[in-house]
KERO-612057 format. One line per field, with one value per atom (N, C-alpha, C): atom name; residue in three letters; residue number from 0; x, y, z. Coordinates in nm, 3 decimals. Example, Ala and Ser with C-alpha at 12.3 -4.5 7.8 and 13.67 -1.06 7.14 Angstrom:
BEGIN
filum	(N_CA_C_N_CA_C)
tiza	(ALA_ALA_ALA_SER_SER_SER)
domar	(0_0_0_1_1_1)
x	(1.319_1.230_1.320_1.285_1.367_1.290)
y	(-0.569_-0.450_-0.330_-0.225_-0.106_0.003)
z	(0.780_0.780_0.780_0.708_0.714_0.787)
//
This chain:
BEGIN
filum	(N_CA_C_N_CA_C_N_CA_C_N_CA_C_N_CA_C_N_CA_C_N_CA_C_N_CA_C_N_CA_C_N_CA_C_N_CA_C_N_CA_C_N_CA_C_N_CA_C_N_CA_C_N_CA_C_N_CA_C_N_CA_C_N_CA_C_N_CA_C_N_CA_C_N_CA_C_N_CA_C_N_CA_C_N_CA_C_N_CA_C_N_CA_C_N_CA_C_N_CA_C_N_CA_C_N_CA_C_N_CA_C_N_CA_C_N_CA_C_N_CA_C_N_CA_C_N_CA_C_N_CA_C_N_CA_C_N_CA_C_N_CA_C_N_CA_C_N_CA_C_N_CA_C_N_CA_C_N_CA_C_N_CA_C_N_CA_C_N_CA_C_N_CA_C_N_CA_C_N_CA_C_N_CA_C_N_CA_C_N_CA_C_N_CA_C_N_CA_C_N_CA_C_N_CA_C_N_CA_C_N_CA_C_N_CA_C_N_CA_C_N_CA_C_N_CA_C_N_CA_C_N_CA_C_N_CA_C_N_CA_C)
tiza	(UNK_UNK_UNK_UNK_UNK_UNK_UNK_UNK_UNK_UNK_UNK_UNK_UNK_UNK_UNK_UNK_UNK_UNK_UNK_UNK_UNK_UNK_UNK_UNK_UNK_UNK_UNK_UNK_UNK_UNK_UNK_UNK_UNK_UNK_UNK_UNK_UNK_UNK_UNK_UNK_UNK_UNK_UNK_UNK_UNK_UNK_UNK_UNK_UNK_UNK_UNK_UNK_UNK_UNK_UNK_UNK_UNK_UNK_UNK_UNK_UNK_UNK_UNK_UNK_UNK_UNK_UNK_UNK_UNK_UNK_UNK_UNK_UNK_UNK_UNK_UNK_UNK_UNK_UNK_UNK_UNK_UNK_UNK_UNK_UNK_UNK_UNK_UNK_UNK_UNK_UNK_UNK_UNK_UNK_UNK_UNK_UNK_UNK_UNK_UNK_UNK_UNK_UNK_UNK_UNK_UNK_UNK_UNK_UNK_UNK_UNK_UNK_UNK_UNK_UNK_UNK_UNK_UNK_UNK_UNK_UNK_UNK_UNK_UNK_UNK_UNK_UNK_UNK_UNK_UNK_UNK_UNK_UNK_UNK_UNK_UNK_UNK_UNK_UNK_UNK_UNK_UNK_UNK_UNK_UNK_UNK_UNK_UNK_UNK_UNK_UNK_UNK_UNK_UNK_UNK_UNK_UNK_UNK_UNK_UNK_UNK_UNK_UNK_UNK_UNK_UNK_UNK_UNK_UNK_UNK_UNK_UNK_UNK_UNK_UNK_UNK_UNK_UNK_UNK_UNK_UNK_UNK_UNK_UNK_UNK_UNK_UNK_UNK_UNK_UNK_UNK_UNK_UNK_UNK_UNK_UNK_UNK_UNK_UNK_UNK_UNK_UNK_UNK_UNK_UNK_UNK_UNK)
domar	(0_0_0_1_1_1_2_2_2_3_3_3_4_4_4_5_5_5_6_6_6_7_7_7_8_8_8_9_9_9_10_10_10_11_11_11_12_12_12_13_13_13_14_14_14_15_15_15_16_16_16_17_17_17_18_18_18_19_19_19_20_20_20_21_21_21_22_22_22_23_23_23_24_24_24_25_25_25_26_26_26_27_27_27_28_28_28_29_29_29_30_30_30_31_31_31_32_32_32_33_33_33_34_34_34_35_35_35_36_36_36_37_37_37_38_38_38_39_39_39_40_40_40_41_41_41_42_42_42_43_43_43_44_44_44_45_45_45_46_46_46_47_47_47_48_48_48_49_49_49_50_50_50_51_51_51_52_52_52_53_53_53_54_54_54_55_55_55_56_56_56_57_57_57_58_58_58_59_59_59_60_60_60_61_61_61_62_62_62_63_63_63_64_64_64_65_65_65_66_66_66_67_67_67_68_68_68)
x	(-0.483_-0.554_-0.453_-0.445_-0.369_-0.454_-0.446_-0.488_-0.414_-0.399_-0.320_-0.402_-0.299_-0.272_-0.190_-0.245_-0.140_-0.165_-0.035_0.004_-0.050_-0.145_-0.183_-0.100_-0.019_0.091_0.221_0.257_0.371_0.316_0.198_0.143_0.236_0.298_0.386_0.271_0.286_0.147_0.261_0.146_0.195_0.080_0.178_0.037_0.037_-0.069_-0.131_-0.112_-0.055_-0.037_-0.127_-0.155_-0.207_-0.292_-0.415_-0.447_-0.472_-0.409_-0.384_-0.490_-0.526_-0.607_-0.529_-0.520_-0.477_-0.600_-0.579_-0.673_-0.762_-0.780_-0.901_-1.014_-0.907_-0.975_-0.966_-0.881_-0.825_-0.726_-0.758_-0.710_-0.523_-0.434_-0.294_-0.264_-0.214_-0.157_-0.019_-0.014_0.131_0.211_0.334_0.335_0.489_0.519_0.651_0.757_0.835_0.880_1.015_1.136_1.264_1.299_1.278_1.355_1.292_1.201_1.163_0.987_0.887_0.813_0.746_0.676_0.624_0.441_0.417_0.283_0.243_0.169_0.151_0.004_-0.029_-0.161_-0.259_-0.366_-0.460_-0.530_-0.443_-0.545_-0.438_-0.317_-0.219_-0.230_-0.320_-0.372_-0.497_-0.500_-0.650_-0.604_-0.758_-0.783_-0.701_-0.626_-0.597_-0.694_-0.690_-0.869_-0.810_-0.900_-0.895_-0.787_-0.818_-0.740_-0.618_-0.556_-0.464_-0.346_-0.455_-0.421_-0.464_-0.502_-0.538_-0.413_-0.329_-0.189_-0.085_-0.126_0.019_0.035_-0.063_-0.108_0.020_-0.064_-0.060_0.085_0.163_0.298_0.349_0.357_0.389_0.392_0.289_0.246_0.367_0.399_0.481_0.606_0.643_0.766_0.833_0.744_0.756_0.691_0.666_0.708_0.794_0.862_1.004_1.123_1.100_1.222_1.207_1.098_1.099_1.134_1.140_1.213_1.364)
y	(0.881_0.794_0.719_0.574_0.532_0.378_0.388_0.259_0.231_0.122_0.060_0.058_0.107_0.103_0.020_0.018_-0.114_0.018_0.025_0.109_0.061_0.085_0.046_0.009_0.065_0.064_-0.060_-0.053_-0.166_-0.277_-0.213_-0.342_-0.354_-0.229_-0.207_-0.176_-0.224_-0.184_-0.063_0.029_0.135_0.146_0.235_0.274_0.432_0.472_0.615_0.662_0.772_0.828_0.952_0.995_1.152_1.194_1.234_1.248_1.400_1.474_1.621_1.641_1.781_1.803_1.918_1.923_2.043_2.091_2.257_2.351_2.302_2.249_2.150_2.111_2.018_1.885_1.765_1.787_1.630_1.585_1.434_1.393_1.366_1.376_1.320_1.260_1.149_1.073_1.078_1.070_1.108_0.984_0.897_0.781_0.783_0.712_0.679_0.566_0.609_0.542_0.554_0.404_0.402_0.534_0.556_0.652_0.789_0.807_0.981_0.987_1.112_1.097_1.161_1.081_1.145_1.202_1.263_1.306_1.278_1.202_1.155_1.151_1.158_1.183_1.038_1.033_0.938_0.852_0.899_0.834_0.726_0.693_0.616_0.510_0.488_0.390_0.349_0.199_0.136_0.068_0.086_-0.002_-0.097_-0.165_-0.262_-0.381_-0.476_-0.577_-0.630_-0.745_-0.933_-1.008_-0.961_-1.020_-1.024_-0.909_-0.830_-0.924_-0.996_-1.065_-1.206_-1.255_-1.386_-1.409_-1.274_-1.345_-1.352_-1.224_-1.251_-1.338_-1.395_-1.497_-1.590_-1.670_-1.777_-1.790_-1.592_-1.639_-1.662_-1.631_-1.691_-1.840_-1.854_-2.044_-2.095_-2.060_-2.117_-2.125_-1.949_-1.990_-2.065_-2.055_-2.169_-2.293_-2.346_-2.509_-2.508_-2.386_-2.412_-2.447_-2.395_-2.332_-2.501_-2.555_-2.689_-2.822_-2.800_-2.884_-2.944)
z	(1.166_1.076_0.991_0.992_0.912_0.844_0.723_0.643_0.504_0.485_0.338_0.222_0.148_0.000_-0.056_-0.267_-0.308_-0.455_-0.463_-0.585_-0.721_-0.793_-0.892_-1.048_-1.014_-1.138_-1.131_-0.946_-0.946_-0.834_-0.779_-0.674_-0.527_-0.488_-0.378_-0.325_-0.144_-0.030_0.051_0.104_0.164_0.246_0.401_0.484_0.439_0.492_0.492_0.591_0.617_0.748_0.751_0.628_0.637_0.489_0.481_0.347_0.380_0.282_0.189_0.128_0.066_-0.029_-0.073_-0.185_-0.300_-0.305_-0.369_-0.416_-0.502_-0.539_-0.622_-0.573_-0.437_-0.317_-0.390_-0.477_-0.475_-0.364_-0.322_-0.250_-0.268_-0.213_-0.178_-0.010_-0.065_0.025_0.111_0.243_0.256_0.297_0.253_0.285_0.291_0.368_0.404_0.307_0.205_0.097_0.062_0.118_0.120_0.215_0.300_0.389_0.386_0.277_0.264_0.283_0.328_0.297_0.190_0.146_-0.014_0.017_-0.061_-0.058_-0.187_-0.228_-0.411_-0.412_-0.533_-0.565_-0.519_-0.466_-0.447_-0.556_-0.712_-0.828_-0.862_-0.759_-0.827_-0.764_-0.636_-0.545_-0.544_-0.462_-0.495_-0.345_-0.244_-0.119_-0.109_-0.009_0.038_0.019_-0.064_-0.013_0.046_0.067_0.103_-0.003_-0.065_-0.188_-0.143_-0.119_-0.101_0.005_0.112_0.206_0.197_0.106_0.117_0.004_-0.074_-0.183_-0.032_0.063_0.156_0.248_0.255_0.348_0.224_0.154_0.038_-0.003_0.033_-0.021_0.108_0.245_0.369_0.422_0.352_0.370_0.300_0.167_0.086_0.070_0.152_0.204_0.309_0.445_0.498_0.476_0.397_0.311_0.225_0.197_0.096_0.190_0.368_0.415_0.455_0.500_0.561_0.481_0.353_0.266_0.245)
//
């Protein structure tokens, strides 16, 4: 199972490779970050939207019309 995340605190996207549950059943995420994998809590992330992809889209467009200048 794998789906994206966007870190709520710095707005970095990450995929999901694996969701954890602690003795609770709160959810943790296990995600692949600079070289290591981390398992971090699920309350520090928010869905991937549209949004999400209509900024990466918007900054792609723009860099190629910067590069073509």
């Amino acid at each position: 199972m794998e789906m994206n995340v966007v870190n709520k605190n710095n707005g970095e996207k990450y995929k999901v490779y694996d969701i954890k549950y602690n003795k609770s059943g709160y959810p943790h995420f296990l995600i692949y970050k600079d070289g290591q994998w981390l398992c971090m809590s699920a309350k520090y992330f928010r869905p991937y939207s549209y949004k999400d992809i209509e900024a990466d889209l918007d900054a792609a467009i723009q860099s190629m019309l910067h590069k073509n200048t």
